[in-house]
SEPA-436927 format. One line per 3 residues: number of its first residue (from 1); their letters; for each residue z, x, y of C-alpha. Coordinates in Angstrom, 2 decimals, padded with zeros to 5 digits. Each point is the difference from the previous one (the first is absolute). Example, Ala and Ser with C-alpha at 12.3 -4.5 7.8 and 13.67 -1.06 7.14 Angstrom:
1> AS> 007.80 012.30 -004.50 ~ -000.66 001.37 003.44
//
This chain:
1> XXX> 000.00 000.00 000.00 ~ -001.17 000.99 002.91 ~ 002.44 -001.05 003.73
4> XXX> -001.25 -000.03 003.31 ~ 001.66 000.20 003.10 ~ -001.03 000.31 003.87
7> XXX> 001.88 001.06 002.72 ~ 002.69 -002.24 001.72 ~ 000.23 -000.28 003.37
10> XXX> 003.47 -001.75 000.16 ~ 002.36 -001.96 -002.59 ~ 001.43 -003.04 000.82
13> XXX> 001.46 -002.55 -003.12 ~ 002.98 -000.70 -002.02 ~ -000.28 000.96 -003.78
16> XXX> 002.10 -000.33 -003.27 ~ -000.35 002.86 -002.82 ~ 000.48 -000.43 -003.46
19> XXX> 003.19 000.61 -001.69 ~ 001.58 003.59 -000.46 ~ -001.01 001.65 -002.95
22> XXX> 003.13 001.93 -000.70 ~ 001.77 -003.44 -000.01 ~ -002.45 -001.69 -002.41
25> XXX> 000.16 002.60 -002.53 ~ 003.71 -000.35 000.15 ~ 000.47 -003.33 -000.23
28> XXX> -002.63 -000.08 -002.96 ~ 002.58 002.48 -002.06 ~ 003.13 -000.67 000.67
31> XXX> -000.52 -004.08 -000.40 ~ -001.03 000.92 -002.82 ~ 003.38 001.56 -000.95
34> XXX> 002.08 -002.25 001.89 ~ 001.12 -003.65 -002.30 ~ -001.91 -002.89 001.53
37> XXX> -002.97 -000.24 002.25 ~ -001.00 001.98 002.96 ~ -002.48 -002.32 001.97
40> XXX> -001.46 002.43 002.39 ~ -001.90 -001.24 002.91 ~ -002.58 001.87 002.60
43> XXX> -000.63 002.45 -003.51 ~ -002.84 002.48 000.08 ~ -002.78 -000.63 -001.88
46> XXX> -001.37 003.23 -000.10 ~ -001.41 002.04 -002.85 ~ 003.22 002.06 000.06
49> XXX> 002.41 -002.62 000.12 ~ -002.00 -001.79 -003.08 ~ 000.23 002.97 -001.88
52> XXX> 004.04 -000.04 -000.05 ~ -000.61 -003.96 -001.17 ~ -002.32 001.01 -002.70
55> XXX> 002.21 002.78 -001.29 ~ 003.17 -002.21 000.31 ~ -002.11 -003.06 -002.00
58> XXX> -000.32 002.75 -002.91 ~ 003.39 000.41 -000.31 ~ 000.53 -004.05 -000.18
61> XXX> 000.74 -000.90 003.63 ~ -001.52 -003.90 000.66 ~ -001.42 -000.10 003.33
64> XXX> -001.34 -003.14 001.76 ~ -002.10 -000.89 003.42 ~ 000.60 -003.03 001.56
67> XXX> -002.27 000.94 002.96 ~ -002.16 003.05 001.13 ~ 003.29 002.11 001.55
70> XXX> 002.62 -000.87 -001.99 ~ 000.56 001.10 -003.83 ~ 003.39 -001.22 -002.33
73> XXX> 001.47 002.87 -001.75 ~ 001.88 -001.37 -003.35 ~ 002.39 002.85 -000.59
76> XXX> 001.00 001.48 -003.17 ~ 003.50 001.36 000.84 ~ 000.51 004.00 000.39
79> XXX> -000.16 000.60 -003.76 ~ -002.48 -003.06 -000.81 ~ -003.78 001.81 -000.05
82> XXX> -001.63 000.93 -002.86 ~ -001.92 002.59 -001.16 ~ -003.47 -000.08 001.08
85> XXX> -002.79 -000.21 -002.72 ~ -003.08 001.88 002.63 ~ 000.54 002.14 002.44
88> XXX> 001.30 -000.50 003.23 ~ -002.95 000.58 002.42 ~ 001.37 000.35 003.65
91> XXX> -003.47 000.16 001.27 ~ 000.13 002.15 003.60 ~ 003.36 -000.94 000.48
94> XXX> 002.42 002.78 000.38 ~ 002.71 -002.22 001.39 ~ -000.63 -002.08 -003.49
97> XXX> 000.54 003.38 -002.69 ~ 002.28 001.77 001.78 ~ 003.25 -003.03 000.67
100> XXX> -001.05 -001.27 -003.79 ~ 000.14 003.28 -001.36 ~ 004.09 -000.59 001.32
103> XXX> 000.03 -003.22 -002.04 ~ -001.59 000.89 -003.23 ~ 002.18 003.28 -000.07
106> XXX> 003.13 -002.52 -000.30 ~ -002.03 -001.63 -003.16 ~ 000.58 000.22 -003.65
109> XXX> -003.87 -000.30 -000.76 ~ -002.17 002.28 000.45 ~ -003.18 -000.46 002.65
112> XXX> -003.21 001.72 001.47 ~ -000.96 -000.24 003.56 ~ -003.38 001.14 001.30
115> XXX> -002.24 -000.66 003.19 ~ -003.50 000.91 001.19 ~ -001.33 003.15 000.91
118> XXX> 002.17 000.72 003.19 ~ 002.70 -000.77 -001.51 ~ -000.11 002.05 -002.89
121> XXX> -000.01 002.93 002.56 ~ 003.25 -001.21 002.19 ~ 003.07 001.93 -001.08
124> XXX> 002.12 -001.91 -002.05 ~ 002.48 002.76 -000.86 ~ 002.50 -000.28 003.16
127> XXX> 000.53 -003.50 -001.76 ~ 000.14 000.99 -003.83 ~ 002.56 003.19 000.67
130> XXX> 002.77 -002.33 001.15 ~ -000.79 -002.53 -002.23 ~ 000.41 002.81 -002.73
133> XXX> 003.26 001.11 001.06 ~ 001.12 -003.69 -000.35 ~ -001.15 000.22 -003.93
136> XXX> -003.04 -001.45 000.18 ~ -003.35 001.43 -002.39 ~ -002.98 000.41 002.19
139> XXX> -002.61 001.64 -000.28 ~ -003.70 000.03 001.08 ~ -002.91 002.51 000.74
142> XXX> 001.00 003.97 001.68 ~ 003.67 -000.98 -001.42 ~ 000.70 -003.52 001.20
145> XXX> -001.47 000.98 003.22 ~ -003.08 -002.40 -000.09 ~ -000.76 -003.28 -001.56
148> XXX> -000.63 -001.16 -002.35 ~ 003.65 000.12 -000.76 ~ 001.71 -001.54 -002.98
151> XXX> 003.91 -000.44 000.66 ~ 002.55 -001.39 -002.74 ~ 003.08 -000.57 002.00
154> XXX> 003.54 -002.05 -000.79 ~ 002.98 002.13 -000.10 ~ 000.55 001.43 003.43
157> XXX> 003.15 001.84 002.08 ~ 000.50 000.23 003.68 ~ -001.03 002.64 002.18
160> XXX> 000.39 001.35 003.09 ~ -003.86 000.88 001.15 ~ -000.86 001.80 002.98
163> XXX> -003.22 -000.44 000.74 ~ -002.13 002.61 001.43 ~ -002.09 -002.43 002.19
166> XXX> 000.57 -003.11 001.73 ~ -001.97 -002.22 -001.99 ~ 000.64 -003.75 -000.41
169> XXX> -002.04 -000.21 -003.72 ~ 002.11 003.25 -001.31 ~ 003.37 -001.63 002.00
172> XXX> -000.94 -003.44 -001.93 ~ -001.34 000.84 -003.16 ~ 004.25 001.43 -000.60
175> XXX> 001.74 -002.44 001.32 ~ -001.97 -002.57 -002.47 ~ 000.94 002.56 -002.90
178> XXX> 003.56 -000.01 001.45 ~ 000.24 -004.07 -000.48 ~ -000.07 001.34 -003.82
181> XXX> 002.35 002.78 -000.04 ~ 003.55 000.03 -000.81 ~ 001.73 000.29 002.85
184> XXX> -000.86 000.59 004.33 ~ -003.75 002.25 000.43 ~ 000.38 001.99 003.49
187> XXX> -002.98 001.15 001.86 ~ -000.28 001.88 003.30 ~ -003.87 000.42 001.86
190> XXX> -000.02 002.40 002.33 ~ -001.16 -002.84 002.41 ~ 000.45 -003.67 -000.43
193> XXX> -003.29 -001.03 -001.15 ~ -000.81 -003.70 -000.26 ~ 002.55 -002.44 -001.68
196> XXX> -001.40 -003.16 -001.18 ~ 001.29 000.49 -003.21 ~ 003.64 000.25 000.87
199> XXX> -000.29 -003.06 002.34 ~ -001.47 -002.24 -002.30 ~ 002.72 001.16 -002.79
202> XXX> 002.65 -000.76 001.98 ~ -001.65 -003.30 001.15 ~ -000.07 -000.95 -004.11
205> XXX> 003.16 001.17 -000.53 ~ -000.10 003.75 -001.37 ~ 003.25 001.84 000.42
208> XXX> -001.56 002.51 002.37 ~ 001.22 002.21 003.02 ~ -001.89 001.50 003.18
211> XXX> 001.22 003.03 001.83 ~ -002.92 000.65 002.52 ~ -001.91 002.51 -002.58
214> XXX> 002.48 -000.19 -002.81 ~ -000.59 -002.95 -002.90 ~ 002.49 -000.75 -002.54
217> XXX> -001.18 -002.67 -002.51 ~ 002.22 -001.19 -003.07 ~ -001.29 -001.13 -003.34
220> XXX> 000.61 -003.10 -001.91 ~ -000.71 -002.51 003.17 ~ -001.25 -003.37 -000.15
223> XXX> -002.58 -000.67 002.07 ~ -000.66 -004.04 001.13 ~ -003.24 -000.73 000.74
226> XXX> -000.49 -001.50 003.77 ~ -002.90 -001.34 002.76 ~ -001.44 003.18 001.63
229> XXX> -001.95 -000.38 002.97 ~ -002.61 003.50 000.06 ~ -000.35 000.39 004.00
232> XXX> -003.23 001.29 001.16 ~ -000.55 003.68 -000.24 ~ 000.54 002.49 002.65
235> XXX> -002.44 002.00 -002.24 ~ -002.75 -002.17 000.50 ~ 000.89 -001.06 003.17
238> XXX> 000.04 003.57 001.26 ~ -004.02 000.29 -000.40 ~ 000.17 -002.73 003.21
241> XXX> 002.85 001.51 001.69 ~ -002.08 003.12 000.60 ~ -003.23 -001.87 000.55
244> XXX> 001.58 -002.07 003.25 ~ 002.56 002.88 000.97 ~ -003.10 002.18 -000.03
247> XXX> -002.21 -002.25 002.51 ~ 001.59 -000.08 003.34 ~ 000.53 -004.02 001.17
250> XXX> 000.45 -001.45 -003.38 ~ 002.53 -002.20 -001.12 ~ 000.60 -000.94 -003.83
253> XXX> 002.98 -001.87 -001.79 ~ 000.13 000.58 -003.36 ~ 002.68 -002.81 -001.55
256> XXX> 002.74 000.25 -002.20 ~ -000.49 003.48 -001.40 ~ 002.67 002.27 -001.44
259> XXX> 002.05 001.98 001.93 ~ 002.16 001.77 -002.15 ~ 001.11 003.62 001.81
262> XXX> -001.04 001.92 -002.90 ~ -003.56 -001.07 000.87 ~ -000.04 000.05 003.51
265> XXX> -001.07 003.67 001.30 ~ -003.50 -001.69 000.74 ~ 001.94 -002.10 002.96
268> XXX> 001.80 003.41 001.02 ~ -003.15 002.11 -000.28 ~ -001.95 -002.22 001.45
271> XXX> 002.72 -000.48 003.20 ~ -000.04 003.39 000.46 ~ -003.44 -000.15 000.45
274> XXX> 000.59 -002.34 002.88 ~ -000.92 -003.07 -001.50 ~ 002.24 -002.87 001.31
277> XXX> 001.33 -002.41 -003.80 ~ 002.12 -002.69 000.54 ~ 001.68 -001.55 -003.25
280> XXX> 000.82 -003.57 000.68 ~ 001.31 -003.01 -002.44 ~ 002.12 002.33 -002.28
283> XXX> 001.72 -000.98 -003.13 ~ 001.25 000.82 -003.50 ~ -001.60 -001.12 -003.16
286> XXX> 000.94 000.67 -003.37 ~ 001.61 003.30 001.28 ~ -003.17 001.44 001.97
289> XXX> -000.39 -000.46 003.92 ~ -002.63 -002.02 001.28 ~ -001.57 -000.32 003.64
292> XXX> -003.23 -000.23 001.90 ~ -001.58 002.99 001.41 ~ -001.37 -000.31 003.13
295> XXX> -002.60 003.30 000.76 ~ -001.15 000.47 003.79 ~ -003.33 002.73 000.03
298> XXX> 000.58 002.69 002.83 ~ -000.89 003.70 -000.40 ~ 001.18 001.73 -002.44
301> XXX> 001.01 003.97 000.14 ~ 001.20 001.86 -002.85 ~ 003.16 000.88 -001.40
304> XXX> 001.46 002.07 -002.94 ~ 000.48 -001.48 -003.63 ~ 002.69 001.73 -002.20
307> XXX> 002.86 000.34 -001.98 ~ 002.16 -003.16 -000.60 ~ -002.39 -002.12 001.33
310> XXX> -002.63 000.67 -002.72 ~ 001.32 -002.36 -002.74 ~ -000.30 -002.71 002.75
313> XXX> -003.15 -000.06 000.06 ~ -001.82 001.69 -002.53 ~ -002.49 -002.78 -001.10
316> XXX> -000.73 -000.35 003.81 ~ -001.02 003.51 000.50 ~ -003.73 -000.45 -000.15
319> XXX> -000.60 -002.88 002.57 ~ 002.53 002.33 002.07 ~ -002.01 003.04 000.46
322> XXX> -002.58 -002.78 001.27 ~ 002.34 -000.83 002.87 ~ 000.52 003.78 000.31
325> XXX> -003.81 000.43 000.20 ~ 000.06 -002.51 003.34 ~ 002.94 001.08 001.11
328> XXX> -000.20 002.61 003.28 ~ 001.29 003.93 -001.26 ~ 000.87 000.62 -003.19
331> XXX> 001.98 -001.34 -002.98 ~ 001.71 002.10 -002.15 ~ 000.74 -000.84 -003.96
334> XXX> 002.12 001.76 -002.68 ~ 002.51 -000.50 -002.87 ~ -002.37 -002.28 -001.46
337> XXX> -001.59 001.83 -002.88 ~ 000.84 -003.48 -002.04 ~ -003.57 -001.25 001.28
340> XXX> -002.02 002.47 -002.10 ~ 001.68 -001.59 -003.52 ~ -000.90 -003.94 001.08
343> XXX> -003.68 -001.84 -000.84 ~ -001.70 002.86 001.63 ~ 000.90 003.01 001.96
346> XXX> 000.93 -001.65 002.74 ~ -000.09 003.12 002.54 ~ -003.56 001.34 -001.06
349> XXX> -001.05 -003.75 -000.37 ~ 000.85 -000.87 003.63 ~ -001.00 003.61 001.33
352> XXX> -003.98 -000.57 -001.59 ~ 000.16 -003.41 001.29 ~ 001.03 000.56 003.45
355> XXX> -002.40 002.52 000.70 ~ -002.35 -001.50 -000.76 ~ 000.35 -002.17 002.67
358> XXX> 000.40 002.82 002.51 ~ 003.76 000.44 -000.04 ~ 001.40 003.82 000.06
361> XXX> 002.41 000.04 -002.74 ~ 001.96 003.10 -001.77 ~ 001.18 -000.18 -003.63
364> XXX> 002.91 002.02 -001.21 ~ 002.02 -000.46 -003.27 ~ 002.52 -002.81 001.11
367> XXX> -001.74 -001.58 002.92 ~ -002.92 000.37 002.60 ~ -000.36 000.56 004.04
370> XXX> -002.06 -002.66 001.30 ~ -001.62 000.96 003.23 ~ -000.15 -003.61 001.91
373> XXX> -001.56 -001.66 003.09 ~ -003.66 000.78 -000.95 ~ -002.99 -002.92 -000.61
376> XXX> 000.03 -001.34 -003.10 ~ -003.15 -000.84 -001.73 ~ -001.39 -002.17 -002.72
379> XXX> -000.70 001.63 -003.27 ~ -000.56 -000.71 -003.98 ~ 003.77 000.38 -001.33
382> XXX> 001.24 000.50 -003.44 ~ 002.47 -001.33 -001.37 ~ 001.54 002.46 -002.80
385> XXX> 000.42 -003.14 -001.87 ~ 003.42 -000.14 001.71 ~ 000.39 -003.37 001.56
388> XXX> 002.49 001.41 003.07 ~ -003.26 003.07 001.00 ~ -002.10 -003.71 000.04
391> XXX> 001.88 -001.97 002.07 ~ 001.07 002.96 002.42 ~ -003.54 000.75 000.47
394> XXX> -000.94 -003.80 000.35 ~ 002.93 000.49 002.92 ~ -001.98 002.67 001.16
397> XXX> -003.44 -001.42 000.00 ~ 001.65 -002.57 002.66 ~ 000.54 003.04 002.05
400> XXX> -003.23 002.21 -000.29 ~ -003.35 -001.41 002.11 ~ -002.64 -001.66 -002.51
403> XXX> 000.35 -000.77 -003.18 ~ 002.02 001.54 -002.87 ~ -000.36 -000.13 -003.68
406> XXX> 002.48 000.15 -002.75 ~ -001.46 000.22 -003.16 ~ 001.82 -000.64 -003.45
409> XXX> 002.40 -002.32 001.55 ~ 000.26 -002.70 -002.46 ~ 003.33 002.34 -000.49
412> XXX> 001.88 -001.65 002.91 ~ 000.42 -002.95 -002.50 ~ 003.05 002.31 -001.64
415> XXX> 002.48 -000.84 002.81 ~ -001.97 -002.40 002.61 ~ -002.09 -002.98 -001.15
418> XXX> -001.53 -000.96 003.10 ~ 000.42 002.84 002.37 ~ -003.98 -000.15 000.97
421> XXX> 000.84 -003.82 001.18 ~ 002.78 000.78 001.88 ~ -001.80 002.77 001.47
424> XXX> -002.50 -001.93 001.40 ~ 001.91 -002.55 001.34 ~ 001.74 002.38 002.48
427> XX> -002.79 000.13 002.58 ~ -000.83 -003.91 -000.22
//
């Protein structure tokens, strides 16, 4: 698939995104483990997200749809799945085989998880070495490193892990394990990385404690199943936070999206950038905050993206560096390494693509100098199959004079059914 876009000359609507992905796949796993039903509302249907469904329907979850947004999760119970007779194909979901490699390590039976091609070059071993010290049997190709990985779990002890990155899939996949071992898991990130997973536990009644970067989870808990409401996604909505931000006079409102302030460095980034964000109509559902996010376009000038701030924003990085590339001086990113291990390698990805639209960026190992303030125009864009390179240069194609390209994006469909719609409505 092949998307279009022209240059913008102002933005001026109010928008809803679809639901947050890290929520979605959450809810999907741990209704499953909780007694009752989960009826989750506002759910992504993404390919990702439908991956975690079809893995959990292998293992004997019962899932209904009363209507396009909403999906009934029939849980099992914490020690209720069963051994799956195929293998559990996570498609491109790394969200997906990393948290269920957590829950299948607490298992009796034994299991095989698998994905397609980029995932079967994503490290998986930051995940399986915990998971091993817990008493779990993994392994998988270069030593339990890459998938395929078969994993016969059941049988665990606590841990105290200290994790060498601040990584919300590594942070998650133990604290599911630790819902199986006897007695309190600890683990300490160097920086608090996202925490959906310990707010929606505590929302279904884990036995579970928060210390700003410190978890401590204890096993054995009985987890009820409850209504969750998925608020819109700051990751999606980020792609038009940039694109109005970026284009001085603009005004967008993008309702009801998640504001949790382990996912908010795009709002601080993008603030220090000058852009003016007003969140109005806040509110608390199912344990996440909520509000609308007003965006008001001025110009932007750059800034410096590091340390803490990284796991913040990590999935936003891409459509970033395209505010950096409008932005007046330069903007300066490190510490985030992470981006060469997701879809693609997200630094080189967004380094080819920028240039080619006449942007003056420098690549180093853990980040890039983009040179900013210079015209932008149209190009043919590729998308690394990755769908966040797509929809950052879609962003950017609303930027650049003419027309740009972005070819192979039938990949956006991963996280954002609908993005090209949405896009186009922004200028109407």
């Amino acid at each position: 698939m092949r998307l279009q876009v022209r240059y913008a000359g102002k933005i001026n609507n109010q928008i809803s995104v679809p639901g947050d992905k890290s929520i979605s796949h959450r809810a999907v796993m741990l209704g499953a483990l909780a007694n009752g039903t989960t009826t989750v509302t506002n759910f992504l249907m993404g390919a990702d997200c439908l991956s975690s469904i079809a893995c959990f329907k292998k293992m004997g979850v019962e899932f209904g749809q009363p209507d396009k947004n909403t999906i009934i999760v029939k849980g099992n119970g914490l020690y209720g799945l069963r051994e799956p007779d195929d293998v559990l194909d996570v498609g491109n979901s790394g969200t997906t085989i990393r948290l269920i490699m957590g829950i299948l390590a607490g298992q009796s039976f034994f299991s095989t998880l698998t994905g397609d091609a980029s995932i079967r070059k994503r490290p998986m071993g930051r995940v399986a070495q915990p998971l091993l010290k817990m008493g779990a049997v993994i392994d998988g190709r270069q030593g339990g490193s890459l998938a395929p990985l078969s994993i016969r779990g059941g049988h665990l002890k606590p841990i105290e892990f200290i994790s060498p990155v601040a990584s919300a899939q590594v942070k998650s996949a133990v604290i599911l394990a630790g819902l199986y071992a006897g007695g309190q898991t600890e683990i300490r990130e160097p920086y608090k990385s996202r925490d959906h997973t310990e707010r929606m536990l505590a929302y279904l009644g884990a036995d579970i404690q928060v210390n700003d970067n410190i978890v401590k989870i204890m096993s054995g808990s009985n987890l009820e199943g409850k209504p969750v409401e998925v608020p819109g996604d700051i990751s999606s909505a980020a792609f038009f936070m940039v694109a109005a931000a970026a284009i001085p006079g603009s005004r967008l409102t993008i309702k009801r999206v998640g504001i949790n302030p382990t996912r908010t460095g795009i709002i601080d980034v993008l603030r220090s950038m000058g852009t003016q964000i007003i969140i109005q109509n806040e509110e608390e559902v199912n344990g996440e905050p909520v509000g609308d996010i007003c965006v008001l376009g001025s110009e932007l000038k750059g800034t410096v993206i590091e340390g803490s701030l990284i796991p913040r924003l990590i999935d936003e990085i891409p459509v970033i560096t395209v505010a950096a590339a409008a932005a007046l001086g330069e903007t300066i990113i490190r510490d985030a390494a992470e981006l060469k291990v997701k879809e693609s390698n997200r630094i080189s990805a967004m380094t080819v693509e920028l240039r080619k639209l006449g942007v003056n960026v420098d690549e180093f190992d853990d980040g890039m100098i983009i040179h900013g303030g210079g015209k932008l125009n149209g190009a043919i864009c590729e998308s690394h199959d990755d769908h966040r390179v797509a929809m950052s240069m879609a962003v950017a194609g609303l930027l650049a004079k003419g027309e740009t390209v972005i070819t192979n994006a039938e990949c956006i469909d991963i996280s954002f059914p609908g993005f090209a719609e949405i896009l186009n409505s922004l200028t109407y």
